[in-house]
C-alpha positions, 0 to 999 in steps of 0.5 A: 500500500506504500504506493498509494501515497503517490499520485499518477500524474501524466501532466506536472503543475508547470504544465511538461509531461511527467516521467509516468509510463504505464498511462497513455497521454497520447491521445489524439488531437480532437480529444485533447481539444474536446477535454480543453474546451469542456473544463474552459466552458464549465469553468465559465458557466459555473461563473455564470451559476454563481452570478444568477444565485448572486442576483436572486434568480437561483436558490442555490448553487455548488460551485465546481470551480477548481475541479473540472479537470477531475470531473470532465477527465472521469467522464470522458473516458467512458461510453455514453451508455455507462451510468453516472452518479453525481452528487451536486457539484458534477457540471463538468460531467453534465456538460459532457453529457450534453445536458443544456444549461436550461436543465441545470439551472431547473436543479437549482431553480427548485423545479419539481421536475429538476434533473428529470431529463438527466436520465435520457442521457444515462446521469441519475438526478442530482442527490442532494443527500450525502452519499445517497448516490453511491447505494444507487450507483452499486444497485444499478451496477448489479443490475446491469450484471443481471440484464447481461448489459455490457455497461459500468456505473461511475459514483462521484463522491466527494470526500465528505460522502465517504465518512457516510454509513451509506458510502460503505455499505455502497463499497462493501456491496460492491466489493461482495458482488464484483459490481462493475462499478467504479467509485470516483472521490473527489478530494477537494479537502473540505467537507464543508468546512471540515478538513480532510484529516479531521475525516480520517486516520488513514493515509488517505482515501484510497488506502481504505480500498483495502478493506474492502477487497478492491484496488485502491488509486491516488490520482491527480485530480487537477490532472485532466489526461491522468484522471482520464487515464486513470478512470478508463482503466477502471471501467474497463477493470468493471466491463471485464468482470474485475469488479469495482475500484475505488479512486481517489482524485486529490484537487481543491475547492477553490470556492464556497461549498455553496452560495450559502457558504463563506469559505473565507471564515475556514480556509487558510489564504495561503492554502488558497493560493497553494492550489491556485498556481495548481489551476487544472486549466492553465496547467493543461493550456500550456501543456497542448501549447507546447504539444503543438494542439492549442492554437487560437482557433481553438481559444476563439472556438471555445469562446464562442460556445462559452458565450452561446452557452451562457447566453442560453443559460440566463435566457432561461432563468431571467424572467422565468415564470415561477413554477406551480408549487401544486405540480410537486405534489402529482407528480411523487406516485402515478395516482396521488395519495390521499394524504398528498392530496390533504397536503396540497388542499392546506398548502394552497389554503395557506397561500391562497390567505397568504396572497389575500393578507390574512395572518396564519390564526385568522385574523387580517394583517395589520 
C-alpha cells in the first residue's frame, strides 16, 4: 500500500509531461481539444451559476470551480451508455453529457421536475443527500450484471460522502458482488468546512480500498489526461468482470461549498493560493501549447460556445415564470395519495390567505 501515497500524474503543475509510463497521454488531437474546451466552458458557466444565485434568480448553487479537470477527465473516458452518479457539484460531467444549461439551472431553480431529463442521457438526478448516490450507483451496477448489459456505473463522491454509513455499505456491496462499478472521490479537502484529516486516520482515501477487497488509486485530480487515464482503466477493470475500484482524485475547492457558504471564515489564504498556481486549466493550456494542439482557433472556438452557452443559460432563468408549487405534489406516485392530496388542499389554503393578507390564526394583517 506504500504506493498509494503517490499520485499518477501524466501532466506536472508547470504544465511538461511527467516521467509516468504505464498511462497513455497520447491521445489524439480532437480529444485533447474536446477535454480543453469542456473544463474552459464549465469553468465559465459555473461563473455564470454563481452570478444568477448572486442576483436572486437561483436558490442555490455548488460551485465546481477548481475541479473540472477531475470531473470532465472521469467522464470522458467512458461510453455514453455507462451510468453516472453525481452528487451536486458534477457540471463538468453534465456538460459532457450534453445536458443544456436550461436543465441545470431547473436543479437549482427548485423545479419539481429538476434533473428529470438527466436520465435520457444515462446521469441519475442530482442527490442532494450525502452519499445517497453511491447505494444507487452499486444497485444499478448489479443490475446491469443481471440484464447481461455490457455497461459500468461511475459514483462521484466527494470526500465528505465517504465518512457516510451509506458510502460503505455502497463499497462493501460492491466489493461482495464484483459490481462493475467504479467509485470516483473527489478530494477537494473540505467537507464543508471540515478538513480532510479531521475525516480520517488513514493515509488517505484510497488506502481504505483495502478493506474492502478492491484496488485502491491516488490520482491527480487537477490532472485532466491522468484522471482520464486513470478512470478508463477502471471501467474497463468493471466491463471485464474485475469488479469495482475505488479512486481517489486529490484537487481543491477553490470556492464556497455553496452560495450559502463563506469559505473565507475556514480556509487558510495561503492554502488558497497553494492550489491556485495548481489551476487544472492553465496547467493543461500550456501543456497542448507546447504539444503543438492549442492554437487560437481553438481559444476563439471555445469562446464562442462559452458565450452561446451562457447566453442560453440566463435566457432561461431571467424572467422565468415561477413554477406551480401544486405540480410537486402529482407528480411523487402515478395516482396521488390521499394524504398528498390533504397536503396540497392546506398548502394552497395557506397561500391562497397568504396572497389575500390574512395572518396564519385568522385574523387580517395589520
Amino acid at each position: 500500500m506504500a504506493g498509494l501515497s503517490e499520485l499518477v500524474q501524466l501532466v506536472a503543475p508547470d504544465g511538461t509531461p511527467t516521467a509516468q509510463s504505464r498511462y497513455r497521454r497520447d491521445l489524439p488531437p480532437e480529444t485533447l481539444s474536446w477535454l480543453y474546451e469542456s473544463m474552459v466552458v464549465a469553468r465559465d458557466l459555473d461563473g455564470e451559476f454563481v452570478n444568477l444565485q448572486r442576483q436572486g434568480e437561483l436558490a442555490l448553487f455548488a460551485t465546481c470551480r477548481g475541479q473540472e479537470a477531475a470531473q470532465i477527465g472521469a467522464a470522458a473516458c467512458l461510453r455514453k451508455t455507462d451510468w453516472l452518479f453525481p452528487q451536486y457539484r458534477e457540471l463538468g460531467a453534465f456538460l459532457l453529457r450534453g445536458i443544456s444549461p436550461a436543465q441545470m439551472a431547473a436543479v437549482w431553480r427548485g423545479k419539481w421536475h429538476g434533473g428529470l431529463d438527466f436520465t435520457d442521457r444515462c446521469v441519475a438526478p442530482i442527490a442532494i443527500p450525502i452519499g445517497t448516490q453511491s447505494l444507487h450507483a452499486v444497485g444499478a451496477a448489479m443490475a446491469a450484471q443481471r440484464l447481461g448489459e455490457n455497461s459500468v456505473t461511475l459514483a462521484f463522491l466527494g470526500d465528505g460522502a465517504t465518512s457516510t454509513g451509506d458510502a460503505h455499505e455502497a463499497l462493501n456491496f460492491a466489493a461482495v458482488f464484483t459490481a462493475p462499478c467504479v467509485f470516483f472521490v473527489q478530494n477537494n479537502q473540505w467537507a464543508i468546512s471540515v478538513p480532510v484529516s479531521h475525516q480520517m486516520a488513514a493515509p488517505s482515501i484510497a488506502h481504505r480500498a483495502a478493506g474492502y477487497g478492491m484496488p485502491g488509486i491516488r490520482v491527480d485530480g487537477n490532472d485532466v489526461l491522468a484522471c482520464f487515464a486513470v478512470v478508463a482503466e477502471a471501467a474497463e477493470r468493471a466491463r471485464d468482470g474485475g469488479g469495482p475500484t475505488l479512486i481517489e482524485a486529490v484537487t481543491y475547492r477553490m470556492g464556497p461549498h455553496t452560495t450559502s457558504d463563506d469559505p473565507t471564515r475556514y480556509q487558510d489564504p495561503d492554502e488558497v493560493a497553494l492550489w491556485a498556481a495548481r489551476d487544472p486549466i492553465q496547467r493543461y493550456r500550456t501543456y497542448l501549447r507546447d504539444t503543438g494542439v492549442w492554437t487560437d482557433r481553438l481559444e476563439e472556438r471555445v469562446a464562442a460556445r462559452s458565450k452561446r452557452l451562457r447566453t442560453e443559460l440566463r435566457e432561461s432563468v431571467v424572467g422565468a415564470a415561477d413554477f406551480d408549487v401544486a405540480d410537486m405534489f402529482d407528480t411523487v406516485y402515478h395516482d396521488i395519495t390521499p394524504e398528498l392530496a390533504h397536503q396540497r388542499r392546506q398548502l394552497l389554503a395557506e397561500l391562497a390567505k397568504e396572497a389575500s393578507g390574512e395572518r396564519s390564526d385568522g385574523r387580517a394583517r395589520a
